[in-house]
N, C-alpha and C positions, 0 to 999 in steps of 0.2 A: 774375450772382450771385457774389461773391468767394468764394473756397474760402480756408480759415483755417487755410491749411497755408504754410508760410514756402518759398518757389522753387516753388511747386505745379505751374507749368508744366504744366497740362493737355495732353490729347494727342487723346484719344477718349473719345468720347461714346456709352452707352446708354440706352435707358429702358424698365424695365417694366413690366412691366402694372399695376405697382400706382401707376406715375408716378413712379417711385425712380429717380437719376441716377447709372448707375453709370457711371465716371468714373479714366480712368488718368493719373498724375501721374506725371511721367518723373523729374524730377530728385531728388523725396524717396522714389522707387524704394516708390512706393504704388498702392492703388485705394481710392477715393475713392465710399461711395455719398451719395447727397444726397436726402434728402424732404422735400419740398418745402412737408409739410404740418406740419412742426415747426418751432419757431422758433428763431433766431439759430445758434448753431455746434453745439445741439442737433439741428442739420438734418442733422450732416455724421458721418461713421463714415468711419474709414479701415484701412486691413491692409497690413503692409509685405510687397512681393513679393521684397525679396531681389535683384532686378535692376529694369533701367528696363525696364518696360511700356510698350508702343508703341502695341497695340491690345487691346479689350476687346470681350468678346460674352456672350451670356446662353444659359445652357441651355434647355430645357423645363422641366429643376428647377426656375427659378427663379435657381441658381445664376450667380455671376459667373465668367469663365473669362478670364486675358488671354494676349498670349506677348513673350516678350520684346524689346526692338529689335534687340537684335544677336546674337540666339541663330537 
């Protein structure tokens, strides 16, 4: 699935329970979620984290939580 973010550079990959890709982008220093049950780049939400994301993981909220690569 292309992500419609210009150097997206994907990194890591989660998904949850609702089937939402939540999804860390290094080089435009984002997280990236994707559902997969809406169409074209309506699929796609992103939030800048201010540094590159390396890794991503999901709470029990629900919530997205990532940390940095070089923090």
């Amino acid at each position: 699935v292309p992500v419609p973010v210009p150097r997206a550079n994907p990194r890591a990959v989660e998904v949850d329970a609702a089937g939402r890709w939540w999804v860390a982008l290094g080089a435009p220093r984002q997280i990236a979620v994707h559902d997969p049950t809406a169409a074209g780049d309506a699929a796609w939400r992103t939030f800048p984290t201010g540094m590159y994301p390396h890794s991503v993981a999901l709470g029990r909220d629900g919530e997205g939580w990532f940390n940095g690569h070089f923090t």
